[in-house]
N, C-alpha and C positions, 0 to 999 in steps of 0.2 A: 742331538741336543747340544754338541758343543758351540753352535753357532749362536742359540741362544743365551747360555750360559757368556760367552765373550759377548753378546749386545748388551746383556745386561749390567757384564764388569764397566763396557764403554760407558754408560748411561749413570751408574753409581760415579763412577770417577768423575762428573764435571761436575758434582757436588763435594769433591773430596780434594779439589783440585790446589790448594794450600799444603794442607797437609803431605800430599802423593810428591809433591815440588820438592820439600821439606826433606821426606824420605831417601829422594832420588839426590840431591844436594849431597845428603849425609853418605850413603854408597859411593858416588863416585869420589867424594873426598877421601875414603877407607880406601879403595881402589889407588887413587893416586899417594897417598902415603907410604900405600904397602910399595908402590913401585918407587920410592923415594928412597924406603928403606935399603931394598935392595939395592939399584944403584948405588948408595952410600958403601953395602959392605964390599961391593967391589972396587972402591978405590976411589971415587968419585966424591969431592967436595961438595958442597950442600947447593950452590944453584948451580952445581955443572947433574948435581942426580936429580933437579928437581928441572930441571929445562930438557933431559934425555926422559923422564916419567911424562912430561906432557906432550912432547913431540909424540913419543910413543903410542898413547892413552889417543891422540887426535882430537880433534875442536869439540869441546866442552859443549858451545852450544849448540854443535850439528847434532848431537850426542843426545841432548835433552830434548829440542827439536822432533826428533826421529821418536823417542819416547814418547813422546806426550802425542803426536799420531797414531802410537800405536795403542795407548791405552785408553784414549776418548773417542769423541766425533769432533775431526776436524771442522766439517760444514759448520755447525752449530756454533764451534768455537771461533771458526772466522768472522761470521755472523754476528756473534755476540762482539766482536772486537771492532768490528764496521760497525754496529750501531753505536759504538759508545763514539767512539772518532766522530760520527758523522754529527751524533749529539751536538760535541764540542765543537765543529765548525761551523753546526746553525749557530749556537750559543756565540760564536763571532763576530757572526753578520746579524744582529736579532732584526734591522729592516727589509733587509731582504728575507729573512725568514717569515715572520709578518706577513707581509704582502705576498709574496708566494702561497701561503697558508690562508690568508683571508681571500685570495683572488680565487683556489682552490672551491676552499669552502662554500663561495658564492656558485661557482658552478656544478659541484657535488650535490648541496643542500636544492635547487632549483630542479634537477634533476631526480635525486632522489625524491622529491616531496610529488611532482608529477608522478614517480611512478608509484608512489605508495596510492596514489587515487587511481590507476589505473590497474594496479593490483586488486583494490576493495573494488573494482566497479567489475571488469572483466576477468580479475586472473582467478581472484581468490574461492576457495569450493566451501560451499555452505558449509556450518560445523554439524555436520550429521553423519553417523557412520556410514562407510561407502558410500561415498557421494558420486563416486565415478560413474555408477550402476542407475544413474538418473538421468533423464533423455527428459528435454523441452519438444512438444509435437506444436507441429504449425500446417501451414495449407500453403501450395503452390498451383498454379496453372492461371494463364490469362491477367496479371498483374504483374507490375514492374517489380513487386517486392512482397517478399511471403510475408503469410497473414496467422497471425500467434493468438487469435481471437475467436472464441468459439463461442455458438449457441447453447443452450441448456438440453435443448432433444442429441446433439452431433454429441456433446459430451456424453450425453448417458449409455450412448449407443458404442463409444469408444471406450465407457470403462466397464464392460462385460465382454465385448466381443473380442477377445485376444486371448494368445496363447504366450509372446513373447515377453508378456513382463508381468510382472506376480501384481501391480498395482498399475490402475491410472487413474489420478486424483486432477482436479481442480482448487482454484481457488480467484477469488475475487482482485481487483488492483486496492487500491488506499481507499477503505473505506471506514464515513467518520459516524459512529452509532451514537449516537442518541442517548446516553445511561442519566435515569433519576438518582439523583443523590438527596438528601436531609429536603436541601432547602428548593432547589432546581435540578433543570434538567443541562447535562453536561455532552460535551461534542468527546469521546473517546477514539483512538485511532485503534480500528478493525480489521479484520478480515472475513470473511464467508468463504468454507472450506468446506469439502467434500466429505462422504467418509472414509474413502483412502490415505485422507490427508494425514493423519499422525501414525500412520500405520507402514505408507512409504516413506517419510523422514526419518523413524526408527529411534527415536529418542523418548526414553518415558518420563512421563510426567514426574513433577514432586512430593507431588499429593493427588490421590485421586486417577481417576483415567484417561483417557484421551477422548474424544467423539469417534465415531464408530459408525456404521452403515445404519443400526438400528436408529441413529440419534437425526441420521439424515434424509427422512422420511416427508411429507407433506405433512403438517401437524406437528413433526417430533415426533416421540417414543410416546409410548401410552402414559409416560409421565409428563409430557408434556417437553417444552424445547429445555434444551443444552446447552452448556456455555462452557468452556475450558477459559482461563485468565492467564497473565501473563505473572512473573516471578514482584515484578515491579508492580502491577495492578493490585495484586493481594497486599503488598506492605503498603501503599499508597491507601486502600480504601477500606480495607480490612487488617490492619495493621498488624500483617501474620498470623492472625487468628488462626487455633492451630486447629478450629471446627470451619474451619474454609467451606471444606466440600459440602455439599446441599442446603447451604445461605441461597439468597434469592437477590437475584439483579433483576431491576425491571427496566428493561432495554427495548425500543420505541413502542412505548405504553402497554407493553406484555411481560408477561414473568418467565425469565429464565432462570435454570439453576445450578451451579454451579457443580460441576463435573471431576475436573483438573486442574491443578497448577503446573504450568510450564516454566521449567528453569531459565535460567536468564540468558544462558547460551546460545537458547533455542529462538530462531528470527523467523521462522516460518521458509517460504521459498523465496520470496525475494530481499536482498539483500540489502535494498536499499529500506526496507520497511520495518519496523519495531510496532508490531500490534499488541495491543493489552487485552484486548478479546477474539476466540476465535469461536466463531458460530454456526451453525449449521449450512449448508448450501440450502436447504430444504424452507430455511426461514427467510429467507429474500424477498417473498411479497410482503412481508413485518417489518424486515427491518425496512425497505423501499417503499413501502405504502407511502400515497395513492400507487405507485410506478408497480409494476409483477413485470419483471425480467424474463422471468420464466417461463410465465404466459404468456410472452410476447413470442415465443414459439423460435421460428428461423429468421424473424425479425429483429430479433436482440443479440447482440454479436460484443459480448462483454466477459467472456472468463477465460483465464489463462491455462491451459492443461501441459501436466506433465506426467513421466508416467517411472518407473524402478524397472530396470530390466530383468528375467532372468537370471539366472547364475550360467553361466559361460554363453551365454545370449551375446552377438555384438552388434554394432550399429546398423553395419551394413545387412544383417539378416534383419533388423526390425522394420527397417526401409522397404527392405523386399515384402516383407508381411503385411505393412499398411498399406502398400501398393493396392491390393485388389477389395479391401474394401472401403475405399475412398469413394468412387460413386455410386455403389449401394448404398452405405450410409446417407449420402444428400438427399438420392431418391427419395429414400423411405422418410428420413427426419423433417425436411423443407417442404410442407406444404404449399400443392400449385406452384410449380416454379417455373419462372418464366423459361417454357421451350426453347427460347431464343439464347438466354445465359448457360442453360444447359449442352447445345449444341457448339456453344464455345466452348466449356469445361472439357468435354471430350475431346475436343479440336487440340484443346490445350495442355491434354495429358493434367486433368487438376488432381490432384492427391494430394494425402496429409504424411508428412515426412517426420522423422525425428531427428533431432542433433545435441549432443554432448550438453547435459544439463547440469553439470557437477557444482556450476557457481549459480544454479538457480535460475531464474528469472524476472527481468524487470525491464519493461520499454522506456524506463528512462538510459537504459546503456545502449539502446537503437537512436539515442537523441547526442551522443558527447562521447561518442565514440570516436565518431570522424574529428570533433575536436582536441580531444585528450592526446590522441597518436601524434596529432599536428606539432600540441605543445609540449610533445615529448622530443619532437625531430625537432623544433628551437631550442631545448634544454641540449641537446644534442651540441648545435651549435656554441652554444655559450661552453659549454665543455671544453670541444675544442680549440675553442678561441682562450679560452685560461692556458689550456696545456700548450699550445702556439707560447704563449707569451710567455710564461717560465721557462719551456725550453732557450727562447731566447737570451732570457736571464742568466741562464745555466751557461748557455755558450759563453756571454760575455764573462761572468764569474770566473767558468774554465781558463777563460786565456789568462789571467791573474794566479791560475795555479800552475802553470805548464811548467814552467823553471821547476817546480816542487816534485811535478809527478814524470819530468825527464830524469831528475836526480833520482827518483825511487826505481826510475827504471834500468839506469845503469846502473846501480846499487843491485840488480837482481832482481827484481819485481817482474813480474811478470805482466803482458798485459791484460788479459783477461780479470786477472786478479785486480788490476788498477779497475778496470771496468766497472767489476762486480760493487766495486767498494760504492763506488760513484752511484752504480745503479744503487746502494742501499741506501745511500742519502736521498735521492729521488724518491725512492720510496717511503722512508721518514714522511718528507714534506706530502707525498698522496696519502698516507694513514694521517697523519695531523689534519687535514684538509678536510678528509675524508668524514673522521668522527667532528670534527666542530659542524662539517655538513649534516652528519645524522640527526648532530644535536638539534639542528636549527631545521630539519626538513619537516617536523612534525607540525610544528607555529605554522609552517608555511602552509605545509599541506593542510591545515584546519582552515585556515584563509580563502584557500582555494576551494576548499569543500560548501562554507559557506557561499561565495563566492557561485560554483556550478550550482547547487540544488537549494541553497534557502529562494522563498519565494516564489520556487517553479510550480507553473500551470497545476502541476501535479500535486501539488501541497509541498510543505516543505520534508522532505526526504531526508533520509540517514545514508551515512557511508561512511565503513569501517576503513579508516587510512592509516591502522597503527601500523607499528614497525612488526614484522614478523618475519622468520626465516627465509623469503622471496627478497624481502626489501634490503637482507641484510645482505645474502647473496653479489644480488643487482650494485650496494654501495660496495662491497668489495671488490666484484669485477673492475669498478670506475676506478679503486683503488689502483691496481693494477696495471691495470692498461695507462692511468695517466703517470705510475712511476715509469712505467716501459716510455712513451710518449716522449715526457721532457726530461726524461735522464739517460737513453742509448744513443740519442744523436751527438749532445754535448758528451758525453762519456767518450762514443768512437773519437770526436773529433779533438778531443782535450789531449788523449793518449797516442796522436797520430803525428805525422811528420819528422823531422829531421832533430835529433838529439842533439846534435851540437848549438844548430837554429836556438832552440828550445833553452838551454843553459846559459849562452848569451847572456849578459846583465845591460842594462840600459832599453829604454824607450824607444832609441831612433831605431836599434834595432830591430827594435819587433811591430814598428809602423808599417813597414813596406810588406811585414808578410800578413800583418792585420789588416793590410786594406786591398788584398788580394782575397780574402775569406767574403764570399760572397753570401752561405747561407744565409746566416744574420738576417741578411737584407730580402731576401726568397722568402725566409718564415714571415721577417713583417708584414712584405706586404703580401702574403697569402692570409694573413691575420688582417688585414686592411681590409682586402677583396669579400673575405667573410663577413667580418664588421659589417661594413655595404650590404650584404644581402641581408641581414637581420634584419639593419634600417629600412633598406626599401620594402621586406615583408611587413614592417611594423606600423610605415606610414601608407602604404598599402590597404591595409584592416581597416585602421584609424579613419581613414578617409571614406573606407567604403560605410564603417560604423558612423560614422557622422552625416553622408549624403542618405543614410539610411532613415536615421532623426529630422532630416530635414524634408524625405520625400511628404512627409505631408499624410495625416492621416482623417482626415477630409472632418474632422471635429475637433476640439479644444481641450485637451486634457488635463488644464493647467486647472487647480483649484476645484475638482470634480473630485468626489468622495465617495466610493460605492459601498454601499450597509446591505447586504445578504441574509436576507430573511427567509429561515427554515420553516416552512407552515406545514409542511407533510404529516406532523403527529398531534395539531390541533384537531376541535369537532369540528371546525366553520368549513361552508363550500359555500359556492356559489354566491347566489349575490350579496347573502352575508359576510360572507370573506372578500368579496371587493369593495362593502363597505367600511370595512377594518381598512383594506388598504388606503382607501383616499381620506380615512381617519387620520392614520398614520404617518402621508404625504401633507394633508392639512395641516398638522401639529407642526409637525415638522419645519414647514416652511415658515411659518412664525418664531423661528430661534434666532439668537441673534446672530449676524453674518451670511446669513442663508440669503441665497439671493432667487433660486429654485430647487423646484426638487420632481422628481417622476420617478417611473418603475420599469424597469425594462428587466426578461428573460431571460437577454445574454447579454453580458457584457461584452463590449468592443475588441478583442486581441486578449483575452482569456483563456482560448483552446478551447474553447466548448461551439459547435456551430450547428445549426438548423435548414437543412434545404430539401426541398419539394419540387416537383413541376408545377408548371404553370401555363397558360397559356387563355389565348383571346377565343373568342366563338369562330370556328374556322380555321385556327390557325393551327403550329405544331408546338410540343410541347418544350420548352425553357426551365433551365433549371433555376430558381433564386435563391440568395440567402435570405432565412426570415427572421425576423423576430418581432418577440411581441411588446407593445410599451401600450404606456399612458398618456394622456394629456400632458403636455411641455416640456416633452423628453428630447424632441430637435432642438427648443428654446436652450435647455439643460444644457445637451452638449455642440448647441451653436453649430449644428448643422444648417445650413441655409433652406428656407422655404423659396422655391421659385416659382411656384402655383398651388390655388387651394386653400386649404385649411387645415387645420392640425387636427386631431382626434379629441374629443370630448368628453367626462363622464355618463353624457347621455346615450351617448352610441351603443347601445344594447341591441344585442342581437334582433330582436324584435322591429328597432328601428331602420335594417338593412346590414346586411356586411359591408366594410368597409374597408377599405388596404391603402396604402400610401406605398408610392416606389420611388425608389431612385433614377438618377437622369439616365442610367446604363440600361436600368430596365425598359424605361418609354422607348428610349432609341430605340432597343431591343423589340418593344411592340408593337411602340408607334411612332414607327420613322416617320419622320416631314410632316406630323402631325398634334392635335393639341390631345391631352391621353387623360385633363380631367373629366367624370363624368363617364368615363369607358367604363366596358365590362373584366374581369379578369377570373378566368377558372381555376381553382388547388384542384391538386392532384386528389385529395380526401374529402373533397365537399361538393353538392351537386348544384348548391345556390351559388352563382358566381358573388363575384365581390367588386362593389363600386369604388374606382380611380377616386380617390378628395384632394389628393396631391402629390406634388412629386416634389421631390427633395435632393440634396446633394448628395454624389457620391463618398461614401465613409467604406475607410477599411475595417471588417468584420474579421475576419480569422488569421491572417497574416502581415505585419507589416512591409513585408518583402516583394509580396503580389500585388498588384494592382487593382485597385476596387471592384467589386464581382456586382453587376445585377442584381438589387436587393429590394426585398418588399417588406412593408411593416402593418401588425396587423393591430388592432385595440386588444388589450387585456381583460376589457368588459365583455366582448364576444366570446371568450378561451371558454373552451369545453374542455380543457381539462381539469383533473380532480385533485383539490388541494395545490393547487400551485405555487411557486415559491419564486419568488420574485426578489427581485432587487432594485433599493432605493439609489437612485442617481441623484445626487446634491452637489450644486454649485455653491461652492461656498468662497466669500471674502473675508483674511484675517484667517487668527486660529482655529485648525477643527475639532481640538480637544472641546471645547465647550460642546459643540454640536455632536459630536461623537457620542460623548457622554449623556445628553437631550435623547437620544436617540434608542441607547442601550434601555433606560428606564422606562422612553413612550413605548419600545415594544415589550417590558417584562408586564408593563400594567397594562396593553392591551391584548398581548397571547400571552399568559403567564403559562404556556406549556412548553412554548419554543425553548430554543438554545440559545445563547447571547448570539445578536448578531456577528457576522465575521465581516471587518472594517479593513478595506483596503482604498487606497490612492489610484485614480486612472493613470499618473505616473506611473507608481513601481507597477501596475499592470502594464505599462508597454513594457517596463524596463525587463519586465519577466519572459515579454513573448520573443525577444532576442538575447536571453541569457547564451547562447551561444555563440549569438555574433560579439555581444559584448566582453565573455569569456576571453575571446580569441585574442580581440583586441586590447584589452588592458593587461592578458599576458604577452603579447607579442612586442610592445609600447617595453612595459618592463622589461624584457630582454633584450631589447633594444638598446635600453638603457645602460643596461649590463654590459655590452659588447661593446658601445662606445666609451664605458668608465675602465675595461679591462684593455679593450686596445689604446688610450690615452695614457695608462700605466705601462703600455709594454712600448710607448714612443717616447716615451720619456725617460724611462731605465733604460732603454737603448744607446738615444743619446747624451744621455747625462753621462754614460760611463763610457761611451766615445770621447765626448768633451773632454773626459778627465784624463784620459789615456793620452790627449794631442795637448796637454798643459803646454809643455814644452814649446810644441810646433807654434801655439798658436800666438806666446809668446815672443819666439823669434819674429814675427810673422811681422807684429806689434811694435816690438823693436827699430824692425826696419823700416814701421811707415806705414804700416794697414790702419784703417780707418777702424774705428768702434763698428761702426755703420755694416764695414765689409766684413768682417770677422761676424755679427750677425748673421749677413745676409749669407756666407760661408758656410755656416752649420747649420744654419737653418734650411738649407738648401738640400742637404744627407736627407733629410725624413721630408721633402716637398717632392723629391724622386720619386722615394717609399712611395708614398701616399699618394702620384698620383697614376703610379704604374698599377696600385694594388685597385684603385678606384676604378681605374680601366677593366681589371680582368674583374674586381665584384659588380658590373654595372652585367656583364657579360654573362657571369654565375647568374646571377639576381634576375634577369629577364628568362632562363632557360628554367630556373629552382620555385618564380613564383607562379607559371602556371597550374601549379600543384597547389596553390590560392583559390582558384578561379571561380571554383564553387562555396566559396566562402564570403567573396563578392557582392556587393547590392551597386551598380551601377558608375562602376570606377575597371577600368582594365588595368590589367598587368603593366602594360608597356607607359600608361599615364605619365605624359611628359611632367609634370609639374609634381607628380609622386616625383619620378626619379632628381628633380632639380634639387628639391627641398631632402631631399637623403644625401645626396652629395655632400649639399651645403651643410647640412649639420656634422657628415665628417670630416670635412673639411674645417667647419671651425672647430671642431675637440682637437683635430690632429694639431694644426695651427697653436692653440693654444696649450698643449701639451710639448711642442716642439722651439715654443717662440723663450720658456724659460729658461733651460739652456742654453740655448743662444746668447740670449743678453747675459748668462754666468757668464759666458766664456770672453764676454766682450768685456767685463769688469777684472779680467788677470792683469796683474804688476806683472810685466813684461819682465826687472828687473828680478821679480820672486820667481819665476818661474824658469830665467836660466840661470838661477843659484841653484833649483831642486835638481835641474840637468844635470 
C-alpha cells in the first residue's frame, strides 16, 4: 500500500503547492545558515562563509526542481503550466485566435450536427431495457432487397412457433386514428400493436397495464377493446386525471378503454415515431374500416415484426432456426399461391432472417441512410479543409517564433518538451472550436432534422438528435485528432533546423531559408485540390437537382391545392356518398379564386401507388398505374386531352365501364392505331372497359422515372366501400380563403370526419425528392464552407508572406518596380498554389464523385460545364482572396520599409 499512500501524498500536494514552496524555502534557508554558521567559526568572513555555504549546498533551484518532481505529478503540472502560456499567446494574437476558433467551429459544429442525426436515426438503441436482445425479422429470396413487411396469417404463425426468443411482436407503421373529443372528431398519431408488444419492450406502464394477448383477440377481451395512451395524451386530454385508467375513448366510432399510461420515455419500436395511442392489432378492421388488413389474408403485406431473443440465444443461431420454417409457414399461411412464385422461392433459398434490432425499426432509415453517410464523408471534408488551413497558419506563426524556441532550446529545453507545449496550444484552439461547435451543432442539427423528415411521404416524423454520450465521444475524438492535425506538423517543423540559422536577427536572413520551406505551399494547394472536389460535388447535386425540376412532370403543379377527405368513419356509401362528393366539388368551385376543382384517389408523387394487369381481348397481360378521378381532373391538372372525352357524373356503372389511358398505354396496346372506342380487361373485372380517351403522359410515383403506362378510371363506377378521396383545386390568388371555404363545406356536410389534411402539389413534389434535395442544399452549403475556409487560408497565407518580404519589396520599389509588377509578383505566390492545387482537385474530384453517381437524375460525373463552372468559382474566391494583398503590398513607402530594415 505504500504506493498508494505516495499517489495520494503526489495528488494532495498540487493543491498545497504555495504553502509546501513556502516550507521548502524556509528549510533550505535553516540549512544554509547553519552552513554560514559554521564556516564563520572557522575563520571565515561573512561572504567568504556565505559563498563556500552555497558552492557547497549546490544550485538552489536544481534543488527545488528535483523536489517538487518528487513530491507532485510532473505531467499534470507541466500541463497546467502549458495551458496557462498557451492561454497567454492566444490572448496575443486574439485574430488569429478567432479565426482559428471560428473556422474550427464551422467544421466541428457541421460534423457534429450530421452525426448527432445519424446517431438518432441509425446508431442510437431504443430506451428499453436490453435492447441488445431484440432482433428486426425480414424475408429474403428472389428480390433485389429484403422485405421487412409482413402479412397478418405469416406473423401469427411466427409469433408461436419458436423456441429462440421468449417474444415475437408486431406493430403497425404511422398510423393516424380517428379519437372524438367534446366538439369533433380528431386525427391522433397511433400505433396497432401486438400482444407481445409491451411485454418485449419491458417497460411498465405509469398507471395501469400494458395490452396483453388477452386484449389482442378478434373483438377485444370480453370487455370489450383496449387502449394503453401515451404520458403526453393523458395530460393533453385528461389533464392527469389520476382516475385515467377505465375513462373511455371513442376511437373510429367505437368505445375503447383505457388500460395504461405509458411514460414519456417510452417511443414504442420505432424511433422515429411518438404515438399517443397504442391499440390492439386485433382492432384493425375498426380502426381501418371500410379497409380489414387482416382479412385481406396473404394479400396485405403491411406490419413490421420484431421479436426479444432468448437469454444466451445469438443471432447467428436464430438465423439457423428461422431457416427451416420459412417455407412451411408461406405454404400453410398464403392461400393458392401462384406455383410459379413458389418454384422461385425455393430456387431462391427465400427465408425470413433476423438482424440486430437494438435501435428498433423504421423504413424511413432504409430511405437517408445512403444520404446521411454521404453528408457525413462532406462534413468529413470541411473538417479537413479547416485543419489544412490552421496548420498552415500554425506554420506561418511558427516561423515568427523560431528565434524564441532556438533560444529555449540552447537554454536547455528539450525538444519533445518544446513540441508538447505547442501541441497544447493546438489543442487549446481544437477544445475551443470544438465546444463553440457542440454549442452550435444542435441549432444545426434541428434544421437538418426538419429539413430530412418534416413533410415526408410518411407524415411528418420525429428524430431524437440530442447530444448524448456517442455525440460527445465523436466531438472529442475531432477534438483530438484536429489538435494532432494542425499542431505536430508546425510543431516538428518550428523546433527543427539549424540553431544558429534560427537565432540570426534580421529578415534577409531568414528569406532565403523561408522560401526554401515548401510545405506551406503542398498543404495549400492540397487544401485547393480539396476545395475543388466539394465544389464540383456540390455543383454536381445542384445540377442534377435542378434538371431533376425541370424534367417535366407531364402536369402543372403551380396553384393546385390538394384537401384529403377522410370518409371511412361516416354512414354514407355508395351513391349517396358520391353525391356528397360532387356536393362538395360543386360548393367548392363557386369560391372565390377557384378556377376548378375534382377528386382523385392518388395524388401525383405522394408515395402511394395503384397497379393491376390489364390487357386487350387476345392479347397478354400489362401492367398500369391506376387511379381513380372525377369529371375535370385532366382540366385541374392540365394534363393534355389528345382524343375523346373526359369522364362525367353520369358515367355510372350501369351506363358501361369506362377507363381513359395514357399515350404509353395506347402505344403499349395500340400501336399504329386509333385506341378510342377499344376494349380494355382488369385483372379483377370480367366486364371489359371502354377506351373514351387517351391523355398525356404524367409521372405518378417517382419523379426520377420516366412516366409508366397509366389508366384512369371514374370514381362513379368504384365499388369500393366508403372511399376517401381527394379534392384537387386549381386555385388563382390566395388559398387561405378557399382553404378555409373548404374545411367548414366539409365539417357541415360530414360532420363526422376529421378536418381535412391541406397540402400544395408543390411541397408534394418538393417531399418526393426530399432526398435528392437533402443532398443538395447540404452539399451547396459545404461548398460554401470550403471555398470561405480555403479563401481564409489564401489569404493569411499571403498576407503574412507579404509582411515577411516588407523589406524586399521595398527595395524592389526603390529601384524602379512598378506598383503594377509588385502586384502581379505576389499575386503570382497563390496563382501557382491555386492552379497546381486545381489540377490535382479536377483529378481527385473525377475519381471521388463516382461515388455520386447514384445520386444523379440525368447529369454525369465528368459534366464538362459542372467541372468549368467549379473551377471558375475557385478560381474567383482564390483571385479575390489573393488580389488584397497584392495591392497591400503594392501601397509600401519604399522609404518606411528600409528604415524598419
Amino acid at each position: 500500500m505504500d504506493w498508494v499512500q505516495i499517489l495520494l501524498h503526489r495528488c494532495t500536494s498540487l493543491f498545497r503547492r504555495q504553502k509546501l514552496d513556502e516550507d521548502l524555502d524556509d528549510e533550505l534557508r535553516t540549512h544554509i545558515e547553519f552552513a554560514i554558521e559554521e564556516n564563520r567559526v572557522r575563520g571565515m568572513d561573512e561572504q567568504e562563509a556565505r559563498t563556500a555555504a552555497l558552492r557547497a549546498f549546490g544550485g538552489l533551484t536544481q534543488i527545488k526542481e528535483t523536489y517538487r518532481m518528487q513530491r507532485g505529478l510532473p505531467f499534470l503540472e507541466h500541463m497546467g503550466r502549458d495551458l496557462r502560456f498557451g492561454f497567454r499567446q492566444l490572448r496575443r494574437s486574439p485574430g488569429f485566435a478567432i479565426t482559428a476558433i471560428l473556422t474550427l467551429a464551422l467544421g466541428v459544429g457541421a460534423n457534429t450536427a450530421v452525426f448527432s442525426l445519424i446517431n438518432g436515426l441509425l446508431l442510437r438503441p431504443l430506451p428499453v431495457p436490453h435492447s441488445e436482445q431484440l432482433v428486426v425479422l425480414g424475408m429474403e429470396g428472389g428480390r433485389p432487397r429484403p422485405n421487412y413487411t409482413f402479412s397478418a396469417p405469416i406473423f401469427r404463425d411466427l409469433e408461436f412457433k419458436h423456441e429462440i426468443f421468449t417474444s415475437v411482436f408486431a406493430f403497425s407503421g404511422r398510423q393516424n386514428l380517428q379519437v372524438r373529443s367534446r366538439s369533433r372528431n380528431e386525427s391522433i398519431n397511433g400505433c396497432l400493436v401486438s400482444g407481445d408488444f409491451f411485454d418485449a419492450l419491458q417497460t411498465p406502464p405509469l398507471m395501469g397495464r400494458p395490452l396483453s394477448h388477452l386484449d389482442d383477440q378478434p373483438g377485444g377481451s370480453p370487455s370489450g377493446f383496449a387502449v394503453v395512451i401515451s404520458e403526453r395524451f393523458w395530460e393533453t386530454w385528461f389533464s392527469r386525471a389520476p382516475n385515467v385508467v377505465g375513462r373511455k375513448l371513442e376511437i373510429a366510432n367505437t368505445i375503447f378503454t383505457v388500460a395504461g399510461v405509458m411514460p414519456k420515455r417510452f417511443i414504442g419500436a420505432d424511433p422515429t415515431q411518438r404515438p399517443d395511442l397504442f391499440v390492439p392489432l386485433s382492432a384493425e378492421p375498426v380502426i381501418d374500416a371500410p379497409v380489414n388488413l387482416i382479412a385481406a389474408g396473404g394479400n396485405g403485406w403491411w406490419l413490421a415484426v420484431m421479436g426479444r431473443l432468448q437469454p444466451g440465444v445469438t443471432l447467428g443461431q436464430a438465423n439457423a432456426a428461422l431457416q427451416p420454417l420459412s417455407m412451411p409457414i408461406v405454404r400453410s399461411e398464403i392461400p393458392d399461391p401462384d406455383p410459379g412464385w413458389l418454384a422461385r422461392a425455393e430456387k431462391d433459398h427465400f427465408h425470413f432472417f433476423a438482424e440486430p434490432g437494438s435501435r428498433g425499426f423504421t423504413f424511413i432509415r432504409l430511405l437517408f441512410q445512403k444520404p446521411l453517410v454521404a453528408s457525413l464523408v462532406m462534413c468529413g471534408g470541411i473538417l479537413l479543409l479547416a485543419c489544412l488551413n490552421l496548420a498552415i497558419l500554425l506554420l506561418a506563426r511558427g516561423a515568427t517564433r523560431e528565434r524564441e524556441l532556438a533560444t529555449r532550446l540552447a537554454l536547455g529545453a528539450t525538444r519533445i518538451r518544446l513540441i508538447g507545449q505547442l501541441l497544447i496550444e493546438s489543442l487549446l484552439l481544437a477544445t475551443m472550436g470544438t465546444m463553440l461547435g457542440l454549442a452550435l451543432a444542435p441549432v444545426v442539427g434541428r434544421s437538418l432534422g426538419i429539413l430530412l423528415l418534416h413533410g415526408n411521404v410518411m407524415g411528418d416524423l420525429f428524430l431524437d438528435n440530442s447530444i448524448d454520450s456517442r455525440v460527445i465521444a465523436f466531438a472529442a475524438l475531432i477534438a483530438v485528432t484536429a489538435a494532432v492535425l494542425i499542431g505536430l506538423v508546425p510543431a516538428l517543423q518550428a523546433t527543427s533546423g539549424n540553431l544558429n540559422d534560427h537565432i540570426k536577427n534580421g529578415q534577409r536572413g531568414m528569406q532565403a531559408h523561408e522560401r526554401r520551406r515548401i510545405l506551406p505551399r503542398v498543404l495549400l494547394a492540397a487544401e485547393v485540390g480539396l476545395a475543388l472536389t466539394l465544389v464540383v460535388s456540390a455543383c454536381l447535386l445542384a445540377t442534377s437537382l435542378l434538371r431533376l425540376y425541370k424534367s417535366g412532370t407531364g402536369f402543372d403543379p403551380k396553384g393546385v391545392v390538394n384537401i384529403a377527405l377522410d370518409m371511412g368513419k361516416q354512414p354514407l356509401d355508395g351513391d349517396e356518398l358520391t353525391l356528397l362528393y360532387r356536393q362538395f366539388t360543386d360548393e367548392l368551385s363557386h369560391q372565390p379564386g377557384v378556377r376548378s376543382v375534382s377528386l382523385a384517389q392518388m395524388i401525383p408523387l405522394s408515395g402511394f401507388g395503384w397497379g393491376e394487369d390489364h390487357w386487350i381481348p387476345g392479347g397478354i397481360p400489362h401492367s398500369l398505374d391506376l387511379n381513380a378521378v372525377s369529371q375535370g381532373y385532366f382540366q385541374t391538372m392540365r394534363i393534355p386531352m389528345f382524343a375523346g372525352r373526359d369522364f362525367r357524373w353520369s358515367d355510372t356503372t350501369p351506363t358501361g365501364l369506362k377507363i381513359i389511358i395514357n399515350q404509353s398505354a395506347a402505344k403499349l396496346f395500340f400501336p399504329g392505331r386509333d385506341a378510342i372506342g377499344q376494349q380494355i380487361l382488369r385483372q379483377f373485372k370480367k366486364t371489359p372497359y371502354e377506351v373514351i380517351a387517351v391523355v398525356g403522359d404524367a409521372k405518378s410515383n417517382d419523379l426520377r422515372s420516366p412516366p409508366r403506362p397509366a389508366a384512369y378510371v371514374p370514381i362513379t363506377q368504384s365499388d369500393a366501400k366508403k372511399p376517401s378521396y381527394s379534392a384537387v383545386v386549381r386555385v388563382e390568388g390566395p388559398t387561405a380563403p378557399m382553404v378555409a371555404a373548404a374545411r367548414a363545406l366539409a365539417s357541415r356536410l360530414a360532420p363526422q370526419i376529421p378536418a381535412p389534411v391541406v397540402t400544395t402539389m408543390d411541397s408534394v413534389m418538393n417531399d418526393s425528392i426530399s432526398s435528392e434535395r437533402m443532398m443538395a442544399m447540404l452539399s451547396v452549403f459545404f461548398a460554401g464552407c470550403a471555398l470561405l475556409v480555403t479563401a481564409i487560408g489564401l489569404y493569411g497565407t499571403l498576407a503574412y508572406a507579404t509582411a515577411r518580404r516588407t523589406s524586399e519589396i521595398g527595395i524592389r520599389m526603390a529601384l524602379g518596380a512598378r506598383r503594377i509588377e509588385v502586384v502581379g509578383m505576389v499575386f503570382r505566390e497563390n496563382a501557382l498554389l491555386v492552379a497546381g492545387g486545381t489540377v490535382a482537385g479536377l483529378v481527385v474530384a473525377l475519381l471521388a464523385t463516382r461515388a455520386l453517381a447514384s445520386f444523379l437524375y440525368g447529369t454525369s460525373v465528368r459534366d464538362p460545364w459542372v467541372m468549368l463552372a467549379s473551377v471558375a468559382a475557385l478560381v474567383a474566391v482564390a483571385s479575390a482572396a489573393s488580389l488584397i494583398p497584392a495591392i497591400r503590398a503594392a501601397r509600401i513607402d519604399p522609404m518606411a520599409a528600409l528604415r524598419e530594415e
